[in-house]
SEMARLUM-921405 format. One record per residue (C-alpha): x, y, z; residue in three letters. Coordinates in Angstrom, 2 decimals, padded with zeros to 5 digits. Example, Ala and Ser with C-alpha at 12.3 -4.5 7.8 and 13.67 -1.06 7.14 Angstrom:
012.30; -004.50; 007.80; ALA
013.67; -001.06; 007.14; SER
END
This chain:
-009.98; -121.70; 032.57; UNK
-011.21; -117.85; 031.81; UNK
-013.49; -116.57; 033.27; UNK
-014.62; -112.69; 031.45; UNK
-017.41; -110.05; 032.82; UNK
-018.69; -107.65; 030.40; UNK
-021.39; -105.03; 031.01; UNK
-024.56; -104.12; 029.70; UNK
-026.05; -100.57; 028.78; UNK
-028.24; -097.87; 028.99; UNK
-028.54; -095.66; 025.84; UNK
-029.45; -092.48; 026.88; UNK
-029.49; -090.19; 023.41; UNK
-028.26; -090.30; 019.88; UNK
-029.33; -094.15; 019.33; UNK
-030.41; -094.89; 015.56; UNK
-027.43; -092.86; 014.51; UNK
-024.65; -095.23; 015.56; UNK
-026.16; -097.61; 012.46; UNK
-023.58; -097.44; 009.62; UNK
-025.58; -097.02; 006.86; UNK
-026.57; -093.15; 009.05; UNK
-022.92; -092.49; 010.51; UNK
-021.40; -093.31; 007.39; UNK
-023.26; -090.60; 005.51; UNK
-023.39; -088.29; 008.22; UNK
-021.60; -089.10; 011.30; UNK
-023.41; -090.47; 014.55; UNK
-022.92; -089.84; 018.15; UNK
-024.15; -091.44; 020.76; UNK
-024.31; -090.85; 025.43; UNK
-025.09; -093.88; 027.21; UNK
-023.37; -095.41; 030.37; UNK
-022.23; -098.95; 031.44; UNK
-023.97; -100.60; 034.28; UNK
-022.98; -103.28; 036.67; UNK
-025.52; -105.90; 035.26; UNK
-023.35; -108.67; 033.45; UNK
-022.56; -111.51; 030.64; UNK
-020.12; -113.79; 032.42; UNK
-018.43; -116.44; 030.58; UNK
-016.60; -119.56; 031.25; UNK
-014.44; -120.49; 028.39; UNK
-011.90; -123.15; 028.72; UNK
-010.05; -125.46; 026.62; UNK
-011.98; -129.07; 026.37; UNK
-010.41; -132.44; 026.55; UNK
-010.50; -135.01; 023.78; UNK
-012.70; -137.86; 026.15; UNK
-016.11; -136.89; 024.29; UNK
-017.95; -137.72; 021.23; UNK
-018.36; -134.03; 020.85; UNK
-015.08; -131.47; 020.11; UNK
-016.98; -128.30; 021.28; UNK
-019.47; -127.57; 023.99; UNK
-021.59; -124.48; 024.23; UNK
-023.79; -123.88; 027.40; UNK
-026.33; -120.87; 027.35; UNK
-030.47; -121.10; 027.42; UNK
-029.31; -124.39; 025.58; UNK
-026.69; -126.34; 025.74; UNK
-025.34; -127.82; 022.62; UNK
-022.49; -130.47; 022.22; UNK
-020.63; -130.53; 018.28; UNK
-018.07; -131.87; 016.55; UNK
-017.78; -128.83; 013.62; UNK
-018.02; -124.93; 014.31; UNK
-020.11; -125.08; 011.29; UNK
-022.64; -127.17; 013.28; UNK
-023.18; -124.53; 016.06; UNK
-026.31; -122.65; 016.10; UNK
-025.44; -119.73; 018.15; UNK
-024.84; -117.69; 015.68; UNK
-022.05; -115.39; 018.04; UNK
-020.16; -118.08; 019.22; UNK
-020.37; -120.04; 015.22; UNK
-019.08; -117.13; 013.88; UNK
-016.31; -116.00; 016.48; UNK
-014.72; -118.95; 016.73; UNK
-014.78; -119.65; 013.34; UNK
-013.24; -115.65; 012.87; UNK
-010.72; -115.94; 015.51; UNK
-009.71; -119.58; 014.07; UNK
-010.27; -121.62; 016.99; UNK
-008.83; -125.22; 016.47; UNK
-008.62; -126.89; 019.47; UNK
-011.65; -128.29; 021.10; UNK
-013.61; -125.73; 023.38; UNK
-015.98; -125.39; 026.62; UNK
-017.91; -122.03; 026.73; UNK
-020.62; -121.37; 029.29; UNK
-022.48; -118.33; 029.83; UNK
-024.37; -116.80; 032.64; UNK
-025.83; -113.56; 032.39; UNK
-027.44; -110.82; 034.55; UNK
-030.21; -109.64; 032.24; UNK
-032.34; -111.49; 029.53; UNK
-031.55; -111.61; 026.16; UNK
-033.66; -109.35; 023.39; UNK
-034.33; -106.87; 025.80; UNK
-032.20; -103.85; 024.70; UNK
-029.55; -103.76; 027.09; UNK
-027.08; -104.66; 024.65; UNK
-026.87; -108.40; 025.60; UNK
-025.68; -109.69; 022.26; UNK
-022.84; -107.22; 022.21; UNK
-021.86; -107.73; 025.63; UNK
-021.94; -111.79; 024.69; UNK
-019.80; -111.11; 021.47; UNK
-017.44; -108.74; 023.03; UNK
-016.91; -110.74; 026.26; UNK
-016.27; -114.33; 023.73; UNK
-013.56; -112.28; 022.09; UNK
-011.81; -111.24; 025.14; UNK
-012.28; -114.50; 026.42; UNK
-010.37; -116.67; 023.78; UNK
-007.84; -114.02; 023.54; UNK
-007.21; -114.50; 026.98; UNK
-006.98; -118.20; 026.90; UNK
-004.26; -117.87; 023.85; UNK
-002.74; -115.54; 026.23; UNK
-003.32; -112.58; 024.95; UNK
-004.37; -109.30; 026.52; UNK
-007.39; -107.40; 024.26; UNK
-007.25; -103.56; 024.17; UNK
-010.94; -102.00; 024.44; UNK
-010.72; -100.68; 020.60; UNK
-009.78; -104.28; 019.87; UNK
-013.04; -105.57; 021.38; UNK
-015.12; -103.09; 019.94; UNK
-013.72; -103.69; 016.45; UNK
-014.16; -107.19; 015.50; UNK
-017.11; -107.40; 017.69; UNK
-018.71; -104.70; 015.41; UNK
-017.18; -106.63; 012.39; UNK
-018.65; -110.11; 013.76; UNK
-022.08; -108.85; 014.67; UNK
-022.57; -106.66; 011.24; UNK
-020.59; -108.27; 008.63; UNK
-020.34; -112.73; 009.32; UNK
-023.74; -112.96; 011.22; UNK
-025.18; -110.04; 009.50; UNK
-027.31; -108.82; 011.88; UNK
-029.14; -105.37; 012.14; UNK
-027.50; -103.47; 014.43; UNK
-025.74; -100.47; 015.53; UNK
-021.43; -099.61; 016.75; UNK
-022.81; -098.34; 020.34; UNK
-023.48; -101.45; 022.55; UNK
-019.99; -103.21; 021.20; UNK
-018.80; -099.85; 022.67; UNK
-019.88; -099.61; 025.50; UNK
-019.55; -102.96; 026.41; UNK
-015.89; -103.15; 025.66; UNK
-015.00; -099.55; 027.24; UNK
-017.49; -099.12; 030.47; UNK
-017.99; -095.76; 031.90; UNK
-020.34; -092.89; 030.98; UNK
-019.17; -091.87; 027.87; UNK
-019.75; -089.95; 024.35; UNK
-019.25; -092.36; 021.12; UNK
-018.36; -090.06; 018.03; UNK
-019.10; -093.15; 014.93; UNK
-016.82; -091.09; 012.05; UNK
-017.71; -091.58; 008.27; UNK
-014.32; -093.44; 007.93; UNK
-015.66; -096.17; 009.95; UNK
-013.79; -095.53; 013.21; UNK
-015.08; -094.73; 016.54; UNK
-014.01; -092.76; 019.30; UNK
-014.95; -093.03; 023.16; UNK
-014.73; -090.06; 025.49; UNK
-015.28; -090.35; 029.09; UNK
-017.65; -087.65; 030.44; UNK
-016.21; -086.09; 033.38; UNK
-018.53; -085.21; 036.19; UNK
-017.82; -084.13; 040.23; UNK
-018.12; -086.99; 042.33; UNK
-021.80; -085.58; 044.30; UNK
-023.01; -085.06; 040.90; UNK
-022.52; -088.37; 039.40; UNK
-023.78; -089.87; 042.57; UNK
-026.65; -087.61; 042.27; UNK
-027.22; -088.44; 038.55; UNK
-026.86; -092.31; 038.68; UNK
-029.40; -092.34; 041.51; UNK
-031.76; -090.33; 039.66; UNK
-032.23; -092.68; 036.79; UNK
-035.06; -095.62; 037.37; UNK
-034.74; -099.16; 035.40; UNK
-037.82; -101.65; 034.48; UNK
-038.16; -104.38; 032.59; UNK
-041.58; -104.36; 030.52; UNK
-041.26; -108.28; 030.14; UNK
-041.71; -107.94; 026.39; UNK
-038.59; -109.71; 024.67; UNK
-037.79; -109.25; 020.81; UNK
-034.97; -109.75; 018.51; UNK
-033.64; -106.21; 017.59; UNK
-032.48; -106.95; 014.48; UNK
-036.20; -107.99; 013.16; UNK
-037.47; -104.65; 014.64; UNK
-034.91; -102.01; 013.12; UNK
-035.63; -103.26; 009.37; UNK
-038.00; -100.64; 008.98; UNK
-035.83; -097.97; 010.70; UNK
-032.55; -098.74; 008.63; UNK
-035.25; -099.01; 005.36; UNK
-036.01; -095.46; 006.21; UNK
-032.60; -093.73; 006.95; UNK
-033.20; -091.74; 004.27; UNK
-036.62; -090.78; 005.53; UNK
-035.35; -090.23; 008.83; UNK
-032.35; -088.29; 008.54; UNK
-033.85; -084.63; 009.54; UNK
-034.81; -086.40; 012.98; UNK
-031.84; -088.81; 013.48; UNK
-029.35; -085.26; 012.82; UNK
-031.87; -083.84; 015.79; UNK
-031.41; -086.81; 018.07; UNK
-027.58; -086.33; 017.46; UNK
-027.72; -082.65; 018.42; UNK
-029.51; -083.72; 021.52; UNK
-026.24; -085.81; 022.75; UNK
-024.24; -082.23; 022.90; UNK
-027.20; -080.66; 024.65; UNK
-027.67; -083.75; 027.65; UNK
-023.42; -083.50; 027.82; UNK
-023.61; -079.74; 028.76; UNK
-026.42; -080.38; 031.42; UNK
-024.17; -083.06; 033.11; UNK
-021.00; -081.25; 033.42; UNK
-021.94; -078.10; 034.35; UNK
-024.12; -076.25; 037.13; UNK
-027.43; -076.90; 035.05; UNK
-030.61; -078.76; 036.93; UNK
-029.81; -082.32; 036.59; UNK
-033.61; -082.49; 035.70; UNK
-032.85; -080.63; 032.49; UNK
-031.50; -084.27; 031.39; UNK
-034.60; -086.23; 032.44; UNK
-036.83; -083.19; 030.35; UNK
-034.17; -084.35; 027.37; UNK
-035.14; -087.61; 027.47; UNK
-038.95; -087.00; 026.94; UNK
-037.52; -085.13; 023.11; UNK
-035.48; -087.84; 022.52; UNK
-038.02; -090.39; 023.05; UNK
-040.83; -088.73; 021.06; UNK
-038.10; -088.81; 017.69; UNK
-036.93; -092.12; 018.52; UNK
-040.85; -093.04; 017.76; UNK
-040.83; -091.29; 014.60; UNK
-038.05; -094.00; 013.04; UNK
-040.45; -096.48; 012.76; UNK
-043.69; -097.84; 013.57; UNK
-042.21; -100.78; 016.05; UNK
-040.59; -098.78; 018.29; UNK
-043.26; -098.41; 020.67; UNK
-046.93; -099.70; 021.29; UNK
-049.94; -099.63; 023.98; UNK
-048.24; -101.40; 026.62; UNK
-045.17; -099.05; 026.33; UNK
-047.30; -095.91; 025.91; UNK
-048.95; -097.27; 028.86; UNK
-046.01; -097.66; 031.04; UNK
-044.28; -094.67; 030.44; UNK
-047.55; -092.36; 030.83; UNK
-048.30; -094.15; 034.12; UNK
-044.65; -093.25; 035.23; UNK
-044.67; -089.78; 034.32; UNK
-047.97; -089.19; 035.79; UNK
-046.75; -090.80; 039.17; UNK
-043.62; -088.08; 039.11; UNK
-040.76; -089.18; 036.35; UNK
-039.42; -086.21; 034.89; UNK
-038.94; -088.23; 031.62; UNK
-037.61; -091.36; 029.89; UNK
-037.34; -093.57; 027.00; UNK
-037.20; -096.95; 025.89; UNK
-033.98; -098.91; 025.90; UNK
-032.49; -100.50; 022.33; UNK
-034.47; -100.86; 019.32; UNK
-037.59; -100.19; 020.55; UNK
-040.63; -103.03; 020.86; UNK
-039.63; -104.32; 024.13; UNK
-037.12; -104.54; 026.59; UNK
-036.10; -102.08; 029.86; UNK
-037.38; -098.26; 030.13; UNK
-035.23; -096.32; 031.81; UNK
-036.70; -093.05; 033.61; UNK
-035.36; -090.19; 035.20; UNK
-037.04; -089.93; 038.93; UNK
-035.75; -087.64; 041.91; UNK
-035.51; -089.54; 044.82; UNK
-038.79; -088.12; 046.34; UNK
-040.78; -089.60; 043.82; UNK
-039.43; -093.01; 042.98; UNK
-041.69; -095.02; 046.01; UNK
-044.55; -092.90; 043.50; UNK
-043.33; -094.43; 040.63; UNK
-042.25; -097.74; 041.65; UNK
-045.84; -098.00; 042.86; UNK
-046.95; -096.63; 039.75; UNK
-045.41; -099.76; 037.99; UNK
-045.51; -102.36; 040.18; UNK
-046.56; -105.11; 038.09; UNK
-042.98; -104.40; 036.31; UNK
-039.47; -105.70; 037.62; UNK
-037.56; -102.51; 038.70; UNK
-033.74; -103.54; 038.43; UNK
-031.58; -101.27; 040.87; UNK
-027.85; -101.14; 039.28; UNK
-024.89; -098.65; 039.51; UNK
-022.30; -097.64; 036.69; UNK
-019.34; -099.48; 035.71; UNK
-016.56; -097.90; 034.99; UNK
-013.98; -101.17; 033.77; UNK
-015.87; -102.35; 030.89; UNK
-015.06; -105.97; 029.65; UNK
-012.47; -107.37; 031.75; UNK
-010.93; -111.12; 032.88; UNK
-011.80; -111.69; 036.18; UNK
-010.03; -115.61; 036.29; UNK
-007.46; -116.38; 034.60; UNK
-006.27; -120.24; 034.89; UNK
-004.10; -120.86; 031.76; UNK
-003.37; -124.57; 031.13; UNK
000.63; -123.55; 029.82; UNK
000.96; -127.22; 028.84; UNK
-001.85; -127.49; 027.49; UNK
-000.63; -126.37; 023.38; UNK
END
């Protein structure tokens, strides 16, 4: 039995550009951070006493004989990649809903991969991960999406992604002193708007408009260097939560489903009750809005937004990792 624990994330800036058909052109970038909310998996090996070869337990549980036969589309399409034979088990439990821009597909995909390497006993390096995760999610299911959340998943930490036109991707921790990144990951505020939507149906118009939107998308890459200097050096840590207000008002440029009353709403009541700034997480539509709040003013806020779940969290800094590890060695 294997039992894996990937994170979610929060994007902070330079989202839109980690979408190949931008950083292939130009180059994206991307600052975001890990937290301790989860997709845990149990993936074992099943036994030949059922009518069914493979069992997959989520929102819905579904019982086959044929990978082709699987709907979830992650788990048809990674175990048909990673050319899983043998009959298999695989249940997940996660910390935070899916279609809510936390990177929960990613984290799913990423976390599956590390999982049956693991149970073929085999270690997965983070690159690994974030490669054929990227491949799976973009290429076999075909889905709109960006190279951040595979990332970040894979990795952990607070980090810079550099996507290169070549294709490959480079993670760089940000370093920060100890008070600081105390300071900074107690600073930022997460709520759940209770809207859920699939993030590939709402980028279509954004990755129809690249083209459209490439003066903004090269100023919401900029904007990643600027929110890296404020972190690690003697600059306000509000400068960053003033950052996120630009960032958010070009993220709603890309498209006309990024945002709408009920977010305007919510983020105008939270800035009037003492948020410095903030942004909507993922695609846009939906999801968690994260804020940056000092600690004065978060009862203000959380008042502010009551009738929305605030989620507490800290960072993680391991990324996906195998937690339990139970190989069956006769088992061939």
């Amino acid at each position: 039995m294997i039992l894996s624990r990937t994170p979610h994330r929060i994007s902070f800036f330079g989202g839109g550009t980690d979408y190949p058909e931008y950083y292939r052109e130009y180059g994206g970038k991307t600052l975001g951070v890990a937290i301790d909310k989860y997709s845990y998996l149990n993936v074992r090996k099943l036994p030949p006493f059922f009518d069914y070869k493979h069992r997959i337990v989520y929102s819905k549980q579904e019982n086959v004989v044929n990978l082709d036969d699987i709907v979830h589309p992650s788990v048809r399409e990674t175990l048909k990649y990673m050319q899983v034979n043998s009959g298999i088990s695989i249940h997940h439990d996660g910390d935070i809903p899916a279609r809510s821009g936390m990177g929960s597909s990613s984290s799913f995909t990423v976390g599956l991969i590390n999982s049956i390497n693991a149970l073929n006993g085999k270690m997965s390096s983070k690159d690994e991960l974030t490669q054929k995760s990227i491949h799976i999610e973009q290429n076999l299911i075909k889905e709109n999406v960006g190279s951040q959340d595979q990332a970040f998943a894979a990795h952990g930490g607070l980090n810079i992604i550099n996507f290169l036109q070549n294709g490959k991707i480079s993670v760089t921790p940000i370093i920060m002193k100890k008070n600081r990144m105390i300071t900074f990951q107690d600073n930022i505020m997460l709520f759940f708007s209770g809207i859920s939507r699939t993030a590939s149906d709402v980028v279509v118009e954004q990755i129809n408009k690249t083209s459209i939107n490439v003066p903004n998308l090269n100023k919401m890459k900029d904007l990643v260097d600027e929110a890296h200097d404020i972190l690690i050096s003697n600059r306000n840590l509000n400068e960053f939560g003033e950052l996120l207000n630009t960032t958010w008002e070009l993220k709603k440029s890309l498209s006309s489903k990024v945002t709408n009353k009920q977010i305007d709403d919510m983020y105008n009541r939270a800035i009037k009750a003492g948020a410095i700034g903030g942004k909507l997480l993922g695609a846009g539509g939906g999801g968690f809005m994260s804020f940056y709040v000092e600690k004065e003013n978060q009862e203000a806020v959380k008042e502010a937004l009551h009738d929305y779940l605030y989620i507490p969290f800290n960072f993680d800094f391991e990324g996906s990792k195998i937690v339990v590890y139970e190989p069956n060695y006769k088992d061939k």
